[in-house]
Backbone as a ProteinNet text record, in pm:
[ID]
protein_1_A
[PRIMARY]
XXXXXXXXXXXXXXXXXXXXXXXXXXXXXXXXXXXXXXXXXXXXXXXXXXXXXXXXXXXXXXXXXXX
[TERTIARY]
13259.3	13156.6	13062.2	12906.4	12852.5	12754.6	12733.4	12717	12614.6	12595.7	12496.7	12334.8	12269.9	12095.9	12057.8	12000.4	11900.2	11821.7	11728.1	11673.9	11540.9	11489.1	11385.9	11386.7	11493.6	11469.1	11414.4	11483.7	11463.4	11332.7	11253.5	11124.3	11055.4	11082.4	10982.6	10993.5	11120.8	11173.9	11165.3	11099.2	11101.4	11100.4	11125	11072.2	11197.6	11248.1	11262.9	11422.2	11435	11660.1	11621	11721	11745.4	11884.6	11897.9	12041.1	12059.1	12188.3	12191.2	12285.2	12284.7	12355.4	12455.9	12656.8	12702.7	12753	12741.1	12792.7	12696	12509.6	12446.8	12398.1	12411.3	12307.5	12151	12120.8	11987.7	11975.4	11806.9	11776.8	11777.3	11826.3	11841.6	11741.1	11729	11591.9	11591.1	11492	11401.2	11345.6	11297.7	11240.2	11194.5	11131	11128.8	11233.3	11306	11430.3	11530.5	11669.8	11782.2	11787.6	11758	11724.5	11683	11533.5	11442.7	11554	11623.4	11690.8	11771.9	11889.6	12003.5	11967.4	11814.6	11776.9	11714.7	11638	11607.6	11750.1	11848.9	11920.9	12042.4	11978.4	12046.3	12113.9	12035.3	12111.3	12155.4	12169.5	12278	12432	12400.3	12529.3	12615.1	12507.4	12535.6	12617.5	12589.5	12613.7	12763.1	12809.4	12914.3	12960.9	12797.8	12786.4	12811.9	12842.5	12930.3	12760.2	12710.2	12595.1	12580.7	12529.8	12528.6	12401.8	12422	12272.9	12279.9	12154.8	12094.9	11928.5	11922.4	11819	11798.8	11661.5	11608.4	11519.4	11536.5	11484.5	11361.7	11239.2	11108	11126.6	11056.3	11048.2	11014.1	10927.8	10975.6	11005.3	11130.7	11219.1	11370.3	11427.8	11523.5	11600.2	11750.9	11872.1	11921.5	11922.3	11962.4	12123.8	12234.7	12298.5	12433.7	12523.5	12619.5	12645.4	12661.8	12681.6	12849.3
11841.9	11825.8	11714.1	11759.1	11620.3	11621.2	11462.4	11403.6	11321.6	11351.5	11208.2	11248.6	11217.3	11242.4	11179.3	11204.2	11147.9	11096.8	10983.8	10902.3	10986.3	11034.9	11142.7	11197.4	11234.5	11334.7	11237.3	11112.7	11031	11002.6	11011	10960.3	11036.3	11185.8	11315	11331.1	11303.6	11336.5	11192	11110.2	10999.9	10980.8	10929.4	10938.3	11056.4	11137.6	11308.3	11321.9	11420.5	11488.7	11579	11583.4	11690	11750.1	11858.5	11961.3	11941.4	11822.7	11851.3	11940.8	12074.8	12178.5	12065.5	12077.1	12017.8	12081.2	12236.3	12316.8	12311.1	12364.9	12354.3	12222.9	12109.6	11974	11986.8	12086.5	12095.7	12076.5	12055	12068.3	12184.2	12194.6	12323.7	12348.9	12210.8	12227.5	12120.4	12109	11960.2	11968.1	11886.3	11852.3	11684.7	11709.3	11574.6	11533.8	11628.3	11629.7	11675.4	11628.4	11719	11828	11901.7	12057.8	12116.3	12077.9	12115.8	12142.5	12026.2	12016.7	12128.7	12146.6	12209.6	12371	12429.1	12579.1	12594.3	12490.3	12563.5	12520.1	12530.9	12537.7	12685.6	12726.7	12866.9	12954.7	13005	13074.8	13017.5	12890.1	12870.4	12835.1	12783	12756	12934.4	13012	13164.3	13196.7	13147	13195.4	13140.6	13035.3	12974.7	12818.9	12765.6	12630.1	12522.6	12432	12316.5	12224.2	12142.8	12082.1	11937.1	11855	11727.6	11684.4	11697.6	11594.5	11444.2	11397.9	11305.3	11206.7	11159.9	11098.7	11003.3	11016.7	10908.5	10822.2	10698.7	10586.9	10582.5	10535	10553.6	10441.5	10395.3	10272.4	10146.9	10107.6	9990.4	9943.5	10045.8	10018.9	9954.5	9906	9844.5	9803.9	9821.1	9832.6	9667.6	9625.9	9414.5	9468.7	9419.3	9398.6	9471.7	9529.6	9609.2	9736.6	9861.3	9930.6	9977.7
23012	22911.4	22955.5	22968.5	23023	22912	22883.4	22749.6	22820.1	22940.9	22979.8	23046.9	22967.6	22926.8	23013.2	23130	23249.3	23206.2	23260.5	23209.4	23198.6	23286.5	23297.9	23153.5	23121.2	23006.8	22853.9	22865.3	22703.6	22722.7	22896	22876.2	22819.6	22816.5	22796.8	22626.7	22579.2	22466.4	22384.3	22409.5	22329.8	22205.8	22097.1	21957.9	21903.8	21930.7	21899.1	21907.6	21820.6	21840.7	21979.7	22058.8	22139	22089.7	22151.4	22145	22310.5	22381.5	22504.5	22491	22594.4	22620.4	22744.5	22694.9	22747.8	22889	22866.6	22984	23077.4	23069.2	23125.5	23174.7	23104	23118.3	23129.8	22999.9	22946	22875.9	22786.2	22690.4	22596.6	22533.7	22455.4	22390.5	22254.7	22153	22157.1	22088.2	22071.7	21935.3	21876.8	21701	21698.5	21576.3	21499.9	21452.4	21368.6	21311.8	21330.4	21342.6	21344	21327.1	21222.1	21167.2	21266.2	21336.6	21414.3	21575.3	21636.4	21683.4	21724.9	21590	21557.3	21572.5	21496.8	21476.7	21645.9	21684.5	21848.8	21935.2	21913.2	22010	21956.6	21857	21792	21907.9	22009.4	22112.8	22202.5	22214.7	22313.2	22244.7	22125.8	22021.5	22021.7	21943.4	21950.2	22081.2	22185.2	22344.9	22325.3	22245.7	22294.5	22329.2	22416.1	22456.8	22319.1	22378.1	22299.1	22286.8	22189.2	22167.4	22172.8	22237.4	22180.7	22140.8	21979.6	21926.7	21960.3	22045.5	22053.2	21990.8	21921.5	21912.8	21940.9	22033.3	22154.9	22092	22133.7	22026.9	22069.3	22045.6	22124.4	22168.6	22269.9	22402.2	22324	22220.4	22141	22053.1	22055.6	21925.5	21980.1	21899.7	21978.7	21838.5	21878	21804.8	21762.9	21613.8	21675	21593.2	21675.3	21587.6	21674.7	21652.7	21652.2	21602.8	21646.7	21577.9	21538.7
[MASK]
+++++++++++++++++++++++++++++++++++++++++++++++++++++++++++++++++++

């Protein structure tokens, strides 16, 4: 299962949810929102593939604290 988003990709997808496809290591769908996310990645979920939602923080935003 690969869970790990090339840096290439958070640059393109900034701001935005992706659906990484964990079998392929693609983008599946993309959105503003999760929803958006979750419905364009419909046929590869359908297909079988396992999903990882990610949302990519935009470049100056930044996390204070612990999660």
């Amino acid at each position: 299962m690969n869970t790990d988003v090339p840096p290439e990709i958070e640059d393109r997808y900034e701001g935005k949810w992706i659906a990484w496809d964990t079998e392929t290591g693609e983008v599946a769908g993309a959105g503003e929102t999760l929803e958006e996310a979750i419905e364009q990645s419909r046929a590869a979920r359908e297909a079988g593939h396992v999903m990882y939602y990610h949302h990519i923080l935009p470049a100056d935003m930044i996390i204070v604290g612990g999660l």
